[in-house]
N, C-alpha and C positions, 0 to 999 in steps of 0.2 A: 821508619818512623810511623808511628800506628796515629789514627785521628784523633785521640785522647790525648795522646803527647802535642799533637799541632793545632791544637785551639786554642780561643778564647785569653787567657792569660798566660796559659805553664809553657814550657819548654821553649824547643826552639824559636818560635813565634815570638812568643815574647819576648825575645832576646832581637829577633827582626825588627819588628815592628818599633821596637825601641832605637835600633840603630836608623831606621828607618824615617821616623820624627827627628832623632838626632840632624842626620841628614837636611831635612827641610826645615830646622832650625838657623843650623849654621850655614848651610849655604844657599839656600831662600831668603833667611831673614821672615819664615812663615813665624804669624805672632800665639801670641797662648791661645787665644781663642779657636786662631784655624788649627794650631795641634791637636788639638780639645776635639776638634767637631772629627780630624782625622780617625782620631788612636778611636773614637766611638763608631763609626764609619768600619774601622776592619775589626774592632770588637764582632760587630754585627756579624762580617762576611767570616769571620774565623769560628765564630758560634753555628754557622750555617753549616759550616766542613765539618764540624764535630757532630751537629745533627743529619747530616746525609752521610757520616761516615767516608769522610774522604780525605783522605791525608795533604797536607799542602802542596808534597812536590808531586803529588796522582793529578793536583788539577788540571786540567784540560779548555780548551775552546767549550765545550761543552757546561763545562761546571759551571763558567761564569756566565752563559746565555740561561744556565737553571737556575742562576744566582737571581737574576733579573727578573724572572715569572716569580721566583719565590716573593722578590720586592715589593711587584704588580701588585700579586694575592694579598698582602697585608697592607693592600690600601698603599700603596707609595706613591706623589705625585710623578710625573715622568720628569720634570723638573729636578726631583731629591734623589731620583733614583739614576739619573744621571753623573750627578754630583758624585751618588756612593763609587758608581762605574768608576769613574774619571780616578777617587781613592784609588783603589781596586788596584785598577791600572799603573799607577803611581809605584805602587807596593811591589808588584809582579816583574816591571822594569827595571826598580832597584835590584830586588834578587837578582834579576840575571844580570844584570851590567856589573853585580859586586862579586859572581860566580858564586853564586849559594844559590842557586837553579840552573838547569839545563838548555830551558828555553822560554819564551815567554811566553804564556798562555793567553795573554789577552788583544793581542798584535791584532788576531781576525776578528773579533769581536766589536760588531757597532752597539752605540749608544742607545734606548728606547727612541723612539719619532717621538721630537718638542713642537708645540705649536711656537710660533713667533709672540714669546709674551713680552709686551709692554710696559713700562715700567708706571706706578700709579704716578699721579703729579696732582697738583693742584693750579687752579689757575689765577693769572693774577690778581685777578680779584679777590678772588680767597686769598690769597695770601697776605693783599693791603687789609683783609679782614682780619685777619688774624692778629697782625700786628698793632694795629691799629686798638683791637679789645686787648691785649697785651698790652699796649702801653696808657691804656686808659687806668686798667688795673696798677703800674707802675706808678702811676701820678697819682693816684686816690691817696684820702686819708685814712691810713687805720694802724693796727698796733704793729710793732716793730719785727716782729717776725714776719709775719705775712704781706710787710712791706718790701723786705730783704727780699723775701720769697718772690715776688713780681716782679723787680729791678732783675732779679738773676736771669728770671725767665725770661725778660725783655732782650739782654743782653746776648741769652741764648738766641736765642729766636732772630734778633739783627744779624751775630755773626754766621749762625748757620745758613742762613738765605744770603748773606752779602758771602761767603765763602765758598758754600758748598763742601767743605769737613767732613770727613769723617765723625759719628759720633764717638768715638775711641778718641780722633784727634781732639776734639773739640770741648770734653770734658775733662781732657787730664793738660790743658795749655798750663801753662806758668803763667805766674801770679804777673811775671815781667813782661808776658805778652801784653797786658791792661796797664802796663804803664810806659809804654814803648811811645814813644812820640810821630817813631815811625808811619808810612798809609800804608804797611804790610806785613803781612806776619810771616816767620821762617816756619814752615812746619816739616817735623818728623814724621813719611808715612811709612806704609810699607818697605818692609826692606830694608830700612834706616834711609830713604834715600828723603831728601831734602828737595821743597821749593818753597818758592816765594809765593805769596796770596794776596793780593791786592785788598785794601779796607776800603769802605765808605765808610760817609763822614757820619752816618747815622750810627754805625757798627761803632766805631770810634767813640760815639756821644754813650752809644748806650754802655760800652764797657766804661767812662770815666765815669757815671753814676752809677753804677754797679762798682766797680773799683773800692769806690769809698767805705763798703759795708764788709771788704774780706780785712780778717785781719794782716797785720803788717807781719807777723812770723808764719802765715802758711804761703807754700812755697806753692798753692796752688790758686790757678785762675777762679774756679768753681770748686771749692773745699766742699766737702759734705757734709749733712747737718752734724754727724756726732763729728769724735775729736780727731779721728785717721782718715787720711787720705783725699780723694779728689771724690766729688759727684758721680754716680756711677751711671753705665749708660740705662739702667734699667728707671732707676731712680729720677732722670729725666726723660723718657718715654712717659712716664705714667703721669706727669707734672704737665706734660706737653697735652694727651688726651685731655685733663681737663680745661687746657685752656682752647683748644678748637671744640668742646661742648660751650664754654661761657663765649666762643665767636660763631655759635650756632653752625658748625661744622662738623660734618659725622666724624667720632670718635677713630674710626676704624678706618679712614682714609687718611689720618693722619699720623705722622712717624719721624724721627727724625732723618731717616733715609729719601721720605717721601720728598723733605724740604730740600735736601741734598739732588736728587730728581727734578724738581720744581730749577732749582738754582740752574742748572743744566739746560733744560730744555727751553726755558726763558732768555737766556743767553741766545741760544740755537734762533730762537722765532726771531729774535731782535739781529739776525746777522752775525754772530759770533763766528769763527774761524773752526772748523772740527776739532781739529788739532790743540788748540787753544785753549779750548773746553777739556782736551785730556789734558794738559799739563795741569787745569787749575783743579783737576779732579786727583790727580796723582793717579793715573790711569799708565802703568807700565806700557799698555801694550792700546792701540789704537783699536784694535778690534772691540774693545769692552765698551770702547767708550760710544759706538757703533749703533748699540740699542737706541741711540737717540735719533739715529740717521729716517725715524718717520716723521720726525720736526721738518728736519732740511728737506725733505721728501717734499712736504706740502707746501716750505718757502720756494722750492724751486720752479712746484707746479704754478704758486702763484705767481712769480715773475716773471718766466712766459706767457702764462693769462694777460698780465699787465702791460708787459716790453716787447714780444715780439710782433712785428711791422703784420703780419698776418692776421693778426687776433683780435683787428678793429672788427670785423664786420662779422 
């Protein structure tokens, strides 16, 4: 197979790479978006074989340690270029484990060196700020669009800090989650796999005035403004930035991931259980939820500062 035939789209490749998403569709339960970021992820790495001229089953330990300077050189965070590896690797595993390669090329090959990033958050003050100009904005008088528009956002804004949601999960809820009597919500994450989410009563208030403004035939919690579909996540990203500028909070610190982070690590200061915190995150695997363990880090150092019998003096 020459490197022209193993690139980018044609040939065999293509046909991999395809079986390959297939794969982490049906037996991940990986969602559109992470296929999306994948199948562009070995785009890239299959465009690189074509321009170094290297056929896909010539690769080597070497190819992909070239792959990685090539990433470096075009500005890649060590972060995204890790991320691409991890693809890569994914890819190169399949083949061999489906016998359409010989061996795995990527087995010896480590990762670029990540610094320990943290994840942004806001504190709670900012966030009583937030909500707070948020609901101010909800209560105001003015004309009926931009009133609908505040109550949504209020709504957003209580459930994503009392949940912690996914922004995927949180704008495509059912119309029947806001009308559920229920204190929680059943959500679909990842996976398809199911939990339960506890509500507050404020979460609760703000969906039954928000409630009021979706029509009675969309089948969705947060409809979008035109006629199809559910609110998208880009669409309240942008709705969000304005409202932490009208709470005199920098634009660019705020996200709805951020609030998702916020919701987490405020649990953690307050004594929350690690574990606890992954279940209400839908966190498959404990290690993710991990990033958060420089919260508990500082609750623990304060408790000894506090409690142990040595630390009076």
């Amino acid at each position: 197979m020459s490197a022209t035939e193993d690139g980018g789209g044609d040939g065999a490749s293509s046909t991999e790479v395809a079986d390959y998403l297939d794969m982490l569709a049906a037996e991940r339960g990986a969602s559109a978006n992470t296929l999306a970021a994948y199948r562009r992820d070995l785009d890239d790495y299959l465009a690189y074989l074509v321009r170094s001229g290297i056929a896909r089953d010539a690769v080597n330990a070497g190819t992909l340690r070239a792959f990685l300077v090539d990433l470096e050189t075009r500005g890649l965070k060590a972060s995204s270029a890790a991320r691409r590896l991890s693809c890569v690797r994914g890819f190169h595993k399949f083949l061999y484990a489906e016998g359409l390669a010989e061996v795995d090329p990527s087995v010896a090959v480590s990762g670029p060196r990540q610094g320990r990033t943290l994840p942004k958050i806001l504190s709670v003050v900012e966030v009583d700020r937030l909500l707070a100009v948020a609901q101010a904005a909800a209560d105001a008088e003015q004309a009926p669009g931009p009133a609908r528009r505040a109550r949504r956002m209020m709504c957003l804004l209580e459930l994503l800090y009392a949940t912690g949601l996914r922004v995927s999960e949180l704008v495509s809820l059912p119309r029947a989650a806001g009308a559920s009597r229920e204190r929680y919500l059943i959500v679909k994450g990842k996976g398809g796999r199911e939990r339960l989410v506890p509500l507050t009563d404020a979460a609760r208030a703000a969906m039954t005035v928000h409630l009021s403004a979706v029509p009675e035939e969309s089948p969705w919690l947060f409809p979008a403004d035109s006629d199809s579909g559910h609110l998208t996540r880009q669409a309240f990203a942008r709705d969000l930035k304005a409202a932490a500028l009208a709470a005199g909070l920098r634009p660019d610190r705020v996200s709805p991931h951020v609030l998702r982070h916020a919701f987490a690590s405020h649990l953690l200061q307050n004594g929350a259980d690690l574990r606890i915190v992954q279940e209400l995150l839908g966190h498959a695997d404990i290690s993710t939820t991990q990033i958060y363990t420089h919260v508990l880090d500082e609750r623990l150092k304060a408790m000894v500062r506090d409690l142990h019998p040595l630390m009076d003096g």
